[in-house]
TORGUKE-173428 format. One record per residue: residue number from 1; x, y, z of N, C-alpha, C in turn. Coordinates in pm, whole numbers. Layout:
   resi    neast   nnorth      nup   caeast   canorth     caup    ceast   cnorth      cup
    NUM        X        Y        Z        X         Y        Z        X        Y        Z
...
! end
This chain:
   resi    neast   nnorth      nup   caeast   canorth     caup    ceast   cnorth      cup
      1       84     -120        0        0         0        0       87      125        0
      2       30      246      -25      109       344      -17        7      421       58
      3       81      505      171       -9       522      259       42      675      305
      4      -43      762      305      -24       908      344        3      950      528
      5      108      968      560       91      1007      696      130     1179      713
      6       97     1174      801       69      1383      781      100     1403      924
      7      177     1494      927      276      1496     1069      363     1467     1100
      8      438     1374      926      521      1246      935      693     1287     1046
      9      678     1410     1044      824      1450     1107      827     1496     1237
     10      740     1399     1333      645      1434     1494      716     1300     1556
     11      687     1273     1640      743      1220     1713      694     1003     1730
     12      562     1042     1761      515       914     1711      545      851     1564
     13      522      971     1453      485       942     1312      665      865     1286
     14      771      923     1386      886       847     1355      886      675     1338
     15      825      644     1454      807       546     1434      686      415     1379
     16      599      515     1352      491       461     1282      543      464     1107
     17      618      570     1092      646       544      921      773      413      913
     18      869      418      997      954       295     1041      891      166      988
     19      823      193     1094      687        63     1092      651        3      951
     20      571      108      873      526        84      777      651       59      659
     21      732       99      686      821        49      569      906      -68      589
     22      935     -112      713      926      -228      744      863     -334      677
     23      730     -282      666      621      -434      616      606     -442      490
     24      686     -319      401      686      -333      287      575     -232      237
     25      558     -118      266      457       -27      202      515       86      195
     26      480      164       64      546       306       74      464      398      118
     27      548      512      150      501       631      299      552      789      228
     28      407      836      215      432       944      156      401     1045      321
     29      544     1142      332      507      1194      446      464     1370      439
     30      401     1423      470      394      1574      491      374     1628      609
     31      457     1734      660      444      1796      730      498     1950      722
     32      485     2067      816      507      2183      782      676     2224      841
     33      728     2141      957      833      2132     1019      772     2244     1093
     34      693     2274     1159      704      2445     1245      712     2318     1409
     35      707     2231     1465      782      2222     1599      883     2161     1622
     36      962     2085     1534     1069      2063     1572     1158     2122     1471
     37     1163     2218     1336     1228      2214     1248     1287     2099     1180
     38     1366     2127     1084     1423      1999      995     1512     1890     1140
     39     1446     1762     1053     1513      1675     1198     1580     1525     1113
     40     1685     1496     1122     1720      1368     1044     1688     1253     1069
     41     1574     1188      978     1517      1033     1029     1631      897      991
     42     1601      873     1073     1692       714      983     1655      635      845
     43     1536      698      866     1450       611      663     1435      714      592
     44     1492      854      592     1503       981      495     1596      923      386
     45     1659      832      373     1695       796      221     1610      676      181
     46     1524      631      300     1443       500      207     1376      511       91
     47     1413      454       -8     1344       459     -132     1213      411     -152
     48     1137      375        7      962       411        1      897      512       25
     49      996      526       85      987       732      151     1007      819       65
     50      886      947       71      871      1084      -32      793     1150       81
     51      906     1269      118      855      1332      193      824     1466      117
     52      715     1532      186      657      1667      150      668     1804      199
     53      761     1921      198      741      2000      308      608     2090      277
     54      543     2093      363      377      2128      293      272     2178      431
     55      197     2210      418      105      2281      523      -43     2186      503
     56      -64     2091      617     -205      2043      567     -308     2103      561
     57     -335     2227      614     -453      2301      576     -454     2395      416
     58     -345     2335      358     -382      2340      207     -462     2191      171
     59     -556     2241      172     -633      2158       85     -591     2076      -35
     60     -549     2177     -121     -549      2124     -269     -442     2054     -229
     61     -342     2121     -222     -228      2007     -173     -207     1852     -137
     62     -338     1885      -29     -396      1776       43     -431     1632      -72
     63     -534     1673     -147     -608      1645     -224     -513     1554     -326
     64     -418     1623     -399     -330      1576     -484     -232     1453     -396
     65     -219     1459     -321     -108      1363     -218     -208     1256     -198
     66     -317     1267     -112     -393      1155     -104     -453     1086     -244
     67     -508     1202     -350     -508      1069     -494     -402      976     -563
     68     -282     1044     -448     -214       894     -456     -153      811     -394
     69     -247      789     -305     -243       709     -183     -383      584     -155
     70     -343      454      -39     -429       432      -31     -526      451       81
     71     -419      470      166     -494       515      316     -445      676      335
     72     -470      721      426     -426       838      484     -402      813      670
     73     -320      838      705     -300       885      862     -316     1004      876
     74     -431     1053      944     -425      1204     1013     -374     1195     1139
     75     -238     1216     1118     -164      1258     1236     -102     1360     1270
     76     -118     1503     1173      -55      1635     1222     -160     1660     1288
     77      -61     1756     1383     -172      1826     1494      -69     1898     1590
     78     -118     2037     1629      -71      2107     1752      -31     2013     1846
     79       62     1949     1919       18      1849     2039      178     1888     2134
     80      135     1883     2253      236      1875     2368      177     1837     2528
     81      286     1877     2593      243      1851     2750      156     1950     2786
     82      117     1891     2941       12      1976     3014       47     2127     3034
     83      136     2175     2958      164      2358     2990       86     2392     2859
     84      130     2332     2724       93      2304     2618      -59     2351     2634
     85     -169     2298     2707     -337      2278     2686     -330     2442     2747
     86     -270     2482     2859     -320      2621     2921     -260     2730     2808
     87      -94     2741     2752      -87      2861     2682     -149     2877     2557
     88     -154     2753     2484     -192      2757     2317     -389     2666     2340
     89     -423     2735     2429     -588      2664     2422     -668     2690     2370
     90     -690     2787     2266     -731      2833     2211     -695     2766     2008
     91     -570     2794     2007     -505      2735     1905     -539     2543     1903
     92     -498     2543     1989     -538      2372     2010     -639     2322     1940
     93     -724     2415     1959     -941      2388     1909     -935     2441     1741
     94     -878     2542     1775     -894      2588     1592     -818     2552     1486
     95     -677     2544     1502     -549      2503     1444     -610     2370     1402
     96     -619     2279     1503     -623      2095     1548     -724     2124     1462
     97     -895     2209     1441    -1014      2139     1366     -946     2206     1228
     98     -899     2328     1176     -809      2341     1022     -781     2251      978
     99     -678     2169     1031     -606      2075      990     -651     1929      925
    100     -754     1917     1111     -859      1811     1015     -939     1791      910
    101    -1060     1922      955    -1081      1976      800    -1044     1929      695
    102     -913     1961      698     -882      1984      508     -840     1864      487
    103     -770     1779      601     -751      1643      566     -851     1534      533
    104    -1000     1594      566    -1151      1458      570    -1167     1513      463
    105    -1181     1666      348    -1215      1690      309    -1117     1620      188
    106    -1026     1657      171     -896      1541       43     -952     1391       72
    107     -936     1338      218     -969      1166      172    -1113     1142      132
    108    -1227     1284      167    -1328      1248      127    -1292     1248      -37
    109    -1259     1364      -89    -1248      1369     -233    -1186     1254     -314
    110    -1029     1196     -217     -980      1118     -292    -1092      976     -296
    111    -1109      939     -195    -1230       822     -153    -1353      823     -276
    112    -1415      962     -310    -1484       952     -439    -1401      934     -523
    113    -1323     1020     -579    -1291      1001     -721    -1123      973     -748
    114    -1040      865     -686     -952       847     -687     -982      681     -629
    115     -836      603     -547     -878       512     -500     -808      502     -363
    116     -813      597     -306     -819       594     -130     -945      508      -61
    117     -911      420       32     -990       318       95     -997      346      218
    118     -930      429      293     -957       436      459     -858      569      475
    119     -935      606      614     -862       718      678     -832      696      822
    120     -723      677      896     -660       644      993     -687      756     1107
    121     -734      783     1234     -742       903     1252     -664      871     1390
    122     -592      921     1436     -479       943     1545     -525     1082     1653
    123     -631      971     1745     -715      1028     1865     -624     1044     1964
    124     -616     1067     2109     -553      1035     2229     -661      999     2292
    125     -588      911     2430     -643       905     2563     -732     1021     2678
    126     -692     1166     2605     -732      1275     2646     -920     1270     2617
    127     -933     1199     2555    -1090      1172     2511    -1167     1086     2636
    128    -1086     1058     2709    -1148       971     2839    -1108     1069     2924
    129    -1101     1200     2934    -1010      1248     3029    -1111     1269     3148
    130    -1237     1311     3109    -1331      1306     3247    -1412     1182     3263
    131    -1380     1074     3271    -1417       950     3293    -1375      906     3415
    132    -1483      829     3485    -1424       719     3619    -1451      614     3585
    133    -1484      566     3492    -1489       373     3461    -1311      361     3442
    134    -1267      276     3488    -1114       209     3507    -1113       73     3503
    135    -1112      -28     3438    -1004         1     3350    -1128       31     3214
    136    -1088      185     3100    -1189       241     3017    -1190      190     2886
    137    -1329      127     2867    -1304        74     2747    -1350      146     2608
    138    -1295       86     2476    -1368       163     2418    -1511      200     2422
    139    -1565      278     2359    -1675       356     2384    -1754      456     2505
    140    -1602      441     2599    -1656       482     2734    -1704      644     2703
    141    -1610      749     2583    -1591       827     2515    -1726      886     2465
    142    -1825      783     2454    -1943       854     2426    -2033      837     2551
    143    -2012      785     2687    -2108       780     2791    -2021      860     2923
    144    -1919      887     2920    -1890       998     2987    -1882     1134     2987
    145    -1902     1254     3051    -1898      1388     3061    -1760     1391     2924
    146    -1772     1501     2880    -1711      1539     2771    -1564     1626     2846
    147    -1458     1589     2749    -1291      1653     2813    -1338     1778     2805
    148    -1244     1836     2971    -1246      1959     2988    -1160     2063     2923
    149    -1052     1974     2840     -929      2091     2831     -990     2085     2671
    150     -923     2168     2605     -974      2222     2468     -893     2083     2377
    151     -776     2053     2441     -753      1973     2374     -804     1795     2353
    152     -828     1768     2478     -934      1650     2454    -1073     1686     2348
    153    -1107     1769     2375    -1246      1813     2334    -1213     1803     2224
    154    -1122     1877     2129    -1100      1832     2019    -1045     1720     1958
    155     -960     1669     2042     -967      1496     1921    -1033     1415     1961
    156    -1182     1451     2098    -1315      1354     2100    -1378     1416     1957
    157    -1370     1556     1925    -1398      1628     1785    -1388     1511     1647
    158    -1232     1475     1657    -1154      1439     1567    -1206     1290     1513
    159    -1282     1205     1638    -1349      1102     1640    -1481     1105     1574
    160    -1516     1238     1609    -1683      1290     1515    -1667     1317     1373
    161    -1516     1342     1322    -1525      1379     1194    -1531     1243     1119
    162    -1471     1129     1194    -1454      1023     1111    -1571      982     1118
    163    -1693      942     1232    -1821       936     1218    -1899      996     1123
    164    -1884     1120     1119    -1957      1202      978    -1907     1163      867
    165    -1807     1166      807    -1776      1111      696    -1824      982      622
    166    -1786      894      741    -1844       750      743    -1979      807      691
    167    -2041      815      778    -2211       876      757    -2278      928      643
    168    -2195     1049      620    -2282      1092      463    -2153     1061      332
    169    -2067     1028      322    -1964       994      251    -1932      860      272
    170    -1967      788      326    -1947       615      317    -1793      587      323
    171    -1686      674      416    -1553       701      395    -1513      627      492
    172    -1505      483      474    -1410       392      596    -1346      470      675
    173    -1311      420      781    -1207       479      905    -1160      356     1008
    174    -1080      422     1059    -1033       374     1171     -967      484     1286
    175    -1015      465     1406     -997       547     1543     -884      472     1619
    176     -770      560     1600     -635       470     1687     -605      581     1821
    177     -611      529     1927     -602       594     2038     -465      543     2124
    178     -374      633     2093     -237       578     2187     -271      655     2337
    179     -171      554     2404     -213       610     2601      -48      662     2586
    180      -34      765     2638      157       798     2665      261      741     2633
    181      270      756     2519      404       715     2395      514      764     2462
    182      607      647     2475      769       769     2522      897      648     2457
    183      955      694     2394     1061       687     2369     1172      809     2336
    184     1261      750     2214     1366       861     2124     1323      966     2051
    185     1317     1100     2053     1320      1185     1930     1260     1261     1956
    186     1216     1263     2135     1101      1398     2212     1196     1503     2242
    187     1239     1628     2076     1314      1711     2098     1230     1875     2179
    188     1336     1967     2217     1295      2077     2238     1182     2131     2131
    189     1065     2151     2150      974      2214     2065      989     2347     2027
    190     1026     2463     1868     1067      2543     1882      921     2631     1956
    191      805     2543     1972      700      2662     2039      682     2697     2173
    192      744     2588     2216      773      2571     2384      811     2694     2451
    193      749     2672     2583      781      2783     2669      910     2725     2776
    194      993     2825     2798     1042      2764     2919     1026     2776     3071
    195      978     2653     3134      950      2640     3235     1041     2629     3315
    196     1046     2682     3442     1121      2641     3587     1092     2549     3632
    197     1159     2437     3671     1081      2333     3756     1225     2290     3850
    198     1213     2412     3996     1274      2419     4078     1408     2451     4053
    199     1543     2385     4032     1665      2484     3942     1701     2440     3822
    200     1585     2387     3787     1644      2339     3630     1522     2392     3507
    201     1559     2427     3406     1429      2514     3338     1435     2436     3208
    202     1265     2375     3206     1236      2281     3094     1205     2341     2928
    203     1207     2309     2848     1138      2312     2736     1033     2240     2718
    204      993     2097     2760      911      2037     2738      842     2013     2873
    205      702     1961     2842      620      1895     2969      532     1766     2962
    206      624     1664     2884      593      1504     2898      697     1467     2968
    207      635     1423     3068      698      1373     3192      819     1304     3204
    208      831     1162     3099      945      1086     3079     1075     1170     3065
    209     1053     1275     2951     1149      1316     2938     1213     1452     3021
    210     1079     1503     3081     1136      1604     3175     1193     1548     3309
    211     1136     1494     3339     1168      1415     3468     1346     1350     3468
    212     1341     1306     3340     1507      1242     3276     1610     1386     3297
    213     1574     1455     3229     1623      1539     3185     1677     1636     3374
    214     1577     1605     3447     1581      1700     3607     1723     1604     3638
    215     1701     1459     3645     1738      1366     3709     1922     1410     3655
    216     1896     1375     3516     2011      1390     3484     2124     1546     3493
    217     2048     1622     3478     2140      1753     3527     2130     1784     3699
    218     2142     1674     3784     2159      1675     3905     2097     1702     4034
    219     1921     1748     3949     1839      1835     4047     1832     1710     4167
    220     1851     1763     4307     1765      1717     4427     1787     1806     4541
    221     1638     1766     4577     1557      1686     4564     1511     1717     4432
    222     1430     1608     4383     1384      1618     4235     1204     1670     4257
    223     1163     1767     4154     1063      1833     4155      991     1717     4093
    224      834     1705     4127      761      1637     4040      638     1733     4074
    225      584     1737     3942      415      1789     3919      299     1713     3967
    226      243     1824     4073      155      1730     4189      231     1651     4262
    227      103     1518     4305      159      1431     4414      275     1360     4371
    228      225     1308     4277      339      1209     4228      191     1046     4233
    229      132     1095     4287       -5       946     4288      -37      940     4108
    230      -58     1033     4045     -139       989     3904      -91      889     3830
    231     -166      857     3790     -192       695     3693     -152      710     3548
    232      -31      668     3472      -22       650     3349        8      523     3287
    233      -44      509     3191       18       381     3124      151      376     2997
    234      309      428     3010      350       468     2968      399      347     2880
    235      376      369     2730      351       246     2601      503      325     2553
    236      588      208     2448      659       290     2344      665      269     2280
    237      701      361     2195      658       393     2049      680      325     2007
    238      764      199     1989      757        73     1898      665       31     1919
    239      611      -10     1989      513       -48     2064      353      -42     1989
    240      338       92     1971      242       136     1945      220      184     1811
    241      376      177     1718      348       174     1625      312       69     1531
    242      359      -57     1607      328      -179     1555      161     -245     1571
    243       99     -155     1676      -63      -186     1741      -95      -63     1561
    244      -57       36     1564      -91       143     1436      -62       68     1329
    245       13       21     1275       12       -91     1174     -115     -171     1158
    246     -115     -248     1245     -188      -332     1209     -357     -270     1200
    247     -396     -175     1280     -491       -84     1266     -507      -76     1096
    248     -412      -15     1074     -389        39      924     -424     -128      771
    249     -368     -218      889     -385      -372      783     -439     -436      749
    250     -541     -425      846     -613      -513      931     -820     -494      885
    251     -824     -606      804     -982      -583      770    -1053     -549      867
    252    -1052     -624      991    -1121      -580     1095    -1100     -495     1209
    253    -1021     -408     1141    -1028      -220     1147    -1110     -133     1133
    254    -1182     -195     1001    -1282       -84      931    -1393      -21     1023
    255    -1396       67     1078    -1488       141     1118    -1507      116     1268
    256    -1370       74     1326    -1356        55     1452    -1260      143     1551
    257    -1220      115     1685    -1161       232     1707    -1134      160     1837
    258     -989      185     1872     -892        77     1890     -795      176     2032
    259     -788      137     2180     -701       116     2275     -568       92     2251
    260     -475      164     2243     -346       146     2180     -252      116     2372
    261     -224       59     2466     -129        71     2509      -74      -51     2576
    262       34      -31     2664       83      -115     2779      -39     -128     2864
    263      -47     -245     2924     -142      -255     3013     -146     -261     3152
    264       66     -233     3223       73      -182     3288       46      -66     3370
    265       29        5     3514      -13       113     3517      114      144     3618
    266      144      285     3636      277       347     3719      201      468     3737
    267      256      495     3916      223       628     3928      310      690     3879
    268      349      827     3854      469       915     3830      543      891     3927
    269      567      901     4064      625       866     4152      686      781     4145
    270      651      673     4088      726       526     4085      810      545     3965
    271      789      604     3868      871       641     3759      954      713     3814
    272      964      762     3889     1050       911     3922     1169      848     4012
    273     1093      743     4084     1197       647     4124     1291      562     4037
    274     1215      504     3931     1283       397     3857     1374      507     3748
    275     1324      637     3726     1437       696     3644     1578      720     3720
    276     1568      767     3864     1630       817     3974     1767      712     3988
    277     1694      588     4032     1794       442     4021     1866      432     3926
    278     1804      440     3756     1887       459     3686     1981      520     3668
    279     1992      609     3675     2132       774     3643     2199      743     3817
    280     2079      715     3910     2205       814     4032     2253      652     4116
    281     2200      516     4088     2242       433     4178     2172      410     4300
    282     2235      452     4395     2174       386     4535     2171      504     4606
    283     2182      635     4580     2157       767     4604     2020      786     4662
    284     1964      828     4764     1879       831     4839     1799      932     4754
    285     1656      866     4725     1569       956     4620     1501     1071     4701
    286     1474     1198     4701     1430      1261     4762     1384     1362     4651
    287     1189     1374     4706     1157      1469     4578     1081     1572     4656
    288     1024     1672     4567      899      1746     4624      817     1784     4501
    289      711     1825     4576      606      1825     4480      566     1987     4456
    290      561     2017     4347      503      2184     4274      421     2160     4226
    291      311     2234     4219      150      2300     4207      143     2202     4084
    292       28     2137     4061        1      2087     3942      -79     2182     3823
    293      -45     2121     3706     -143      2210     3634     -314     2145     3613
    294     -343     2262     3564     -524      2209     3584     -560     2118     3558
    295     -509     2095     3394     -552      1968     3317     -461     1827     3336
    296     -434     1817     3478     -359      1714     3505     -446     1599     3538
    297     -453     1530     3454     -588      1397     3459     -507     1309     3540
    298     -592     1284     3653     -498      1190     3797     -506     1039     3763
    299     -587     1009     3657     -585       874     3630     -629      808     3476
    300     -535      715     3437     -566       720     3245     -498      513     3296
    301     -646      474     3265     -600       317     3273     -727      268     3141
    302     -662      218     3073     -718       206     2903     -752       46     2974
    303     -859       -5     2905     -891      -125     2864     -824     -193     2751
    304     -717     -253     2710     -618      -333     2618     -717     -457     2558
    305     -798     -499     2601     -906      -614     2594     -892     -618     2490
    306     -960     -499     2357    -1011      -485     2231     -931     -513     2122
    307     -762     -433     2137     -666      -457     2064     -659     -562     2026
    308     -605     -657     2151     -580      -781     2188     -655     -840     2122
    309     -782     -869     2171     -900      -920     2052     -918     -992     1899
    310     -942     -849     1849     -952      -836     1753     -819     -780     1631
    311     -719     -751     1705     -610      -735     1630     -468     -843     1640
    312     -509     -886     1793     -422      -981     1835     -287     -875     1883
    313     -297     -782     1935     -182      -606     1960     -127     -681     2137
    314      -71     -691     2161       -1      -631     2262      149     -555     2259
    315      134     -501     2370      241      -417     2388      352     -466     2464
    316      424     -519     2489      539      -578     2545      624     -551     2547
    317      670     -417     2549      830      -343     2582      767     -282     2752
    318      882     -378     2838      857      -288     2947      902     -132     2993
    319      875      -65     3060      890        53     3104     1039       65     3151
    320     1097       19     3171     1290       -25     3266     1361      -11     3113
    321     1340     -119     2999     1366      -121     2902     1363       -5     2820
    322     1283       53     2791     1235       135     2726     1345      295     2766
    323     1337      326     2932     1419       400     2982     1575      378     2961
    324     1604      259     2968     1759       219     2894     1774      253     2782
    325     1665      312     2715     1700       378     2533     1681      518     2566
    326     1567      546     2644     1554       682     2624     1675      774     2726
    327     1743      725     2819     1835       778     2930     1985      831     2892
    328     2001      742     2794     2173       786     2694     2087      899     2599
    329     1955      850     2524     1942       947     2456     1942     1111     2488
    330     1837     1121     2572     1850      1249     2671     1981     1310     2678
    331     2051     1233     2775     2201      1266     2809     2266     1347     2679
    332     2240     1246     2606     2339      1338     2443     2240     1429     2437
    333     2162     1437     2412     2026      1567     2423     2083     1689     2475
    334     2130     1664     2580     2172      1754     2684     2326     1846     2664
    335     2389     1731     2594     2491      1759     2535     2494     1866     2449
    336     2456     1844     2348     2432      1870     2218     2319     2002     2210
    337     2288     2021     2329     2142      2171     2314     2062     2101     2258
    338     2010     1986     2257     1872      1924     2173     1733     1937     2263
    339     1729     1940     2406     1640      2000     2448     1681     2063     2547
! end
C-alpha cells in the first residue's frame, strides 16, 4: 500500500512510518516542520519514503497527495504537555479542527474520485479524560462527561469527523487511540515555553522526558508535578506503532476504534523512582512536589481487551527497558542543546 501520513516528522509518526516500511509499504510523508524544524530520520533515504514539506490546511495540496495514496493517517496536529493545553488553548481547538478539515475533506475527495480506501485518525487518551470507569473501554468516550481541556475536546472532535464522513460519505475509518508514547526523538519544541521546575528550566512537559532530563542535570531533591499518585500507562513507540500498523492492515479495522497501550499502570512517583535508580544508583531519592497544572488527569487506565481481541496487539516493551534507550538518549540531548 502506499499510505499518506501527515505529521510524518512528529514524534510518534517516527516510528509509525519505520513501521510501515518495514512491512513493505510506501510512505508518503507531509508535514510543515514548524515544531521541531528539519530533523534527520533514519529512513530519509528510504526509497519508500517521499517526503513533502507542505502545510495540511492546504487543501489542494492535500487532495493531490492523497489521490495517490491508499490510506491516509491524520496525524498532524498542535500536540504537547500539560503547559501546552493552558498557553496555546485556544489554538489547540482551531489550528487541530483546520487541519482536520482539510484532511476529511482530500480523503473524502480522494475516496470519491480516486482510490483511497480508509482514513486512519490518530485520537488520544485525552478523550477519556473526564471518565471514572477504570479500567476504560472503548466507547466509554461517548457515555462519559465530555474533556475539559480544549484539547481532549477536540480529538473527541476528531473522532466525530470520522463518524460524519463514514455517515454521509461512506468514507471507511479507523480510530487509533495511543495512552503515553515515550521513547527517542522527544526534541525541544521550537514553540515551547520555558518552564522552571525548581533549578532546572524545561522546554518540554511530557513527563518521561522532563523528569530524565531534572534527574540527569543533578536536580535534588527532584521536583515532580503534583503528588506524584497519578496513573499512566506509559507504552513505546515501537510499541504502538506496531498496534498502528496493524490498525492500518487489518480488515477488521474498518470502522472501529482501537485502545493502543501497555497494560501496565505506574504512578509518576514510581517512575521518578525507577528513572532516579537509573542515572544516580543507590543515592537516596528525595523529591517534592510543585503545584500541578489544571488539566492534570490523575488517572488514564485504558482497557487493552479490544486490541488484543480483535487485532491480536499487545504491547510488550517494558517501562525499565524502554528507559535504557531513552536515558543515553537524553544525556546526548543535553549535550548537544537538543532539548
Amino acid at each position: 500500500m502506499r499510505i499518506l501520513v501527515t505529521g510524518s516528522a512528529g514524534f510518534i509518526a517516527g516510528y509509525l512510518v519505520e513501521e510501515l516500511l518495514s512491512h513493505g509499504h510506501s510512505v508518503l510523508g507531509i508535514d510543515n516542520l514548524s515544531k521541531y524544524g528539519k530533523v534527520e530520520k533514519s529512513y530519509g533515504g528510504h526509497p519508500g519514503y517521499t517526503f513533502v514539506e507542505g502545510d495540511v490546511k492546504d487543501t489542494g495540496l492535500m487532495q493531490r497527495l492523497a489521490g495517490e495514496c491508499d490510506q491516509i493517517v491524520a496525524g498532524a496536529a498542535i500536540i504537547g504537555g500539560i503547559s501546552l493545553f493552558h498557553e496555546f488553548a485556544y489554538d489547540l481547538l482551531a489550528e487541530n479542527e483546520r487541519i482536520l478539515a482539510s484532511t476529511f475533506d482530500a480523503a473524502i475527495w480522494a475516496f470519491k474520485h480516486k482510490k483511497l480506501t480508509k482514513i486512519n485518525v490518530v485520537s488520544s487518551s485525552m478523550v477519556f479524560e473526564s471518565t471514572t470507569t477504570y479500567p476504560t473501554p472503548e466507547g466509554e468516550q461517548l457515555r462519559c462527561p465530555p474533556p475539559l481541556s480544549t484539547y481532549g475536546f477536540q480529538k473527541l472532535a476528531s473522532e466525530y469527523f470520522a463518524k460524519g464522513a463514514f455517515e454521509q460519505y461512506g468514507l471507511p475509518y479507523t480510530i487509533i487511540r495511543p495512552f503515553n508514547c515515550i521513547g527517542t526523538g522527544e526534541k525541544r519544541a521550537l514553540c515551547d515555553k520555558e518552564i522552571l521546575s525548581g533549578n532546572v528550566e524545561l522546554a518540554m512537559s511530557h513527563v518521561v522526558p522532563d523528569l530524565t532530563q531534572k534527574v540527569l542535570k543533578g536536580q535534588d531533591p527532584l521536583h515532580i508535578l503534583g503528588s506524584g499518585s497519578q496513573i499512566r500507562h506509559y507504552t513505546y513507540g515501537g510499541d504502538l506503532a506496531r498496534g498502528m500498523g496493524l490498525c492500518i492492515e487489518s480488515d477488521r479495522a474498518v470502522n472501529e476504534d482501537f485502545n493502543l497501550s501497555t497494560p501496565v499502570s505506574t504512578t509518576v512517583l514510581d517512575l521518578a523512582r525507577l528513572i532516579w535508580r537509573k542515572v544516580n544508583g543507590e543515592k537516596p531519592f528525595r523529591y517534592v512536589s510543585d503545584p500541578a497544572f489544571k488539566y492534570d488527569v490523575q488517572k488514564r487506565v485504558p482497557d487493552v481487551g479490544k486490541a488484543k481481541r480483535v487485532l491480536g496487539f499487545e504491547a510488550m516493551t517494558s517501562l525499565s527497558d524502554v528507559l535504557d534507550e531513552i536515558i543515553p538518549w537524553i544525556r546526548h540531548q543535553i549535550e548537544i542543546g537538543g532539548i
